[in-house]
N, C-alpha and C positions, 0 to 999 in steps of 0.2 A: 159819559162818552158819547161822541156823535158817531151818529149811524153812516154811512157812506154815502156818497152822495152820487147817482144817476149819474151817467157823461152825457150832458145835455150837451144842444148845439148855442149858438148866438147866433140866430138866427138874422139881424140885422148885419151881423158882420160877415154873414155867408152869404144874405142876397147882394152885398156888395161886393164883394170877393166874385161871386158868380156872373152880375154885369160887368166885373173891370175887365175879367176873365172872358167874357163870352161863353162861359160856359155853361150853356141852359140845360145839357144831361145831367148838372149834379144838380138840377133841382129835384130828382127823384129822392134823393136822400132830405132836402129841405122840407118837403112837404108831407102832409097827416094823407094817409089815402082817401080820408073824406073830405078832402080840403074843397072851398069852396071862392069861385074869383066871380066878382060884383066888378061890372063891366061902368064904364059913361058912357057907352052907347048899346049896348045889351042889354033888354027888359028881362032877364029870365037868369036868377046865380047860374054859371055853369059849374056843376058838380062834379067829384071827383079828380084824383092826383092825374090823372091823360088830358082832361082837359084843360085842366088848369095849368098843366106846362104846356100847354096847345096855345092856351090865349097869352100867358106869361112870356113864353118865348117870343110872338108876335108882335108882342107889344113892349120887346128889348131891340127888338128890332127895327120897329117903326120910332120910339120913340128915343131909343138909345145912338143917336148921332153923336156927331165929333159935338153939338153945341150943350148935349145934355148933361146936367149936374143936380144935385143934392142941394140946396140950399138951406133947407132949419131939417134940423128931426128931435122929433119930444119921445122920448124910449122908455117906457113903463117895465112892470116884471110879468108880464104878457103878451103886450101890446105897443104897437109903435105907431108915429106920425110920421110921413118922411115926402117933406115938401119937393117940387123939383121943378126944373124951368127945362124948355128945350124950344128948340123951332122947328116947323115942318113947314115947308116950300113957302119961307117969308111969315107964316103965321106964330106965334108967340105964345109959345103953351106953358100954362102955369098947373099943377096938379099936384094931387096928393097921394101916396099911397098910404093904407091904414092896413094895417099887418098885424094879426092876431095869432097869437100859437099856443103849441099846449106845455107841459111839465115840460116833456121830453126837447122842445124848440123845435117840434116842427109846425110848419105856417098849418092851421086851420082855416085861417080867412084871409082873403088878399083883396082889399075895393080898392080900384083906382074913380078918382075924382078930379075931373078937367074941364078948367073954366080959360076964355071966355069963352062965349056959343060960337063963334067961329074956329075958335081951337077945337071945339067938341066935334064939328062938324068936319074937317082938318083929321082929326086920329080916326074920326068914324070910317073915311073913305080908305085913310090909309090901312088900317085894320083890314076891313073888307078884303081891299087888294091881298094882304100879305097871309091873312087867313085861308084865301080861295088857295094861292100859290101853291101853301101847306098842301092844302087837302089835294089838289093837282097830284102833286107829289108822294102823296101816301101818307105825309105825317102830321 
C-alpha cells in the first residue's frame, strides 16, 4: 500500500502562471522562507522569502515586457533550467533562470544569469531604477 502523498506545488507551472498573471503576491505561497535570489548584478545572495519577492518582483517587472518569452526549459525533480529572451530599450537580453526547491515545491534558490555584458549592464540600471522606486514606496 502507498503511503499518501504531500500536495506538493509545480513550482515551474506556478512561476509561470504567476508571470502570465502578474501576480507577484502569490509568490508568498511559492517560496521556502529561507529562500535565497542570486542576482547578475548583485555580489551578495539576498536572503530570505521579503526579499526575494523584492527582487523577483523587480525583476518581472523590468524584465517581463510585451517582448519577453521562455524559450527552452530542462525541468529536473528539483531543479529547473528556464532559458528566456527579452529586450530592454533596443538591447537583447538572453538569460537563465535556475530554480531549485524543496519536497514541498517551494523555490529555495532562484539565480538569474544574463548575457551579453551590455544586457547585464541594461537590467543593472533598470533594476536599480525599479528597486529604488520599491523602496520609495515602502515595498
Amino acid at each position: 500500500m502507498n503511503a499518501p502523498r504531500m500536495n506538493t506545488l509545480d513550482p515551474v507551472a506556478e512561476w509561470h502562471r504567476i508571470l502570465e498573471d502578474r501576480d507577484i503576491a502569490a509568490l508568498a505561497s511559492l517560496l521556502h522562507d529561507d529562500a535565497v535570489f542570486l542576482s547578475p548584478v548583485v555580489h551578495t545572495p539576498q536572503r530570505g522569502k521579503r526579499l526575494v519577492m523584492g527582487y523577483l518582483g523587480a525583476a518581472a517587472e523590468v524584465l517581463g515586457n510585451p517582448s519577453f518569452r521562455y524559450v527552452r526549459e530542462i525541468v529536473g525533480a528539483r531543479d529547473a533550467m528556464l532559458e528566456f529572451e527579452t529586450e530592454i530599450e533596443g538591447v537583447q537580453v538572453n538569460g537563465i533562470d535556475l530554480i531549485r526547491w524543496d519536497d514541498a515545491g517551494r523555490i529555495i534558490e532562484f539565480k538569474v544569469m544574463v548575457r551579453p555584458l551590455k544586457a547585464v549592464h541594461a537590467v543593472h540600471a533598470k533594476m536599480g531604477e525599479r528597486l529604488q522606486a520599491n523602496s520609495d514606496r515602502g515595498g
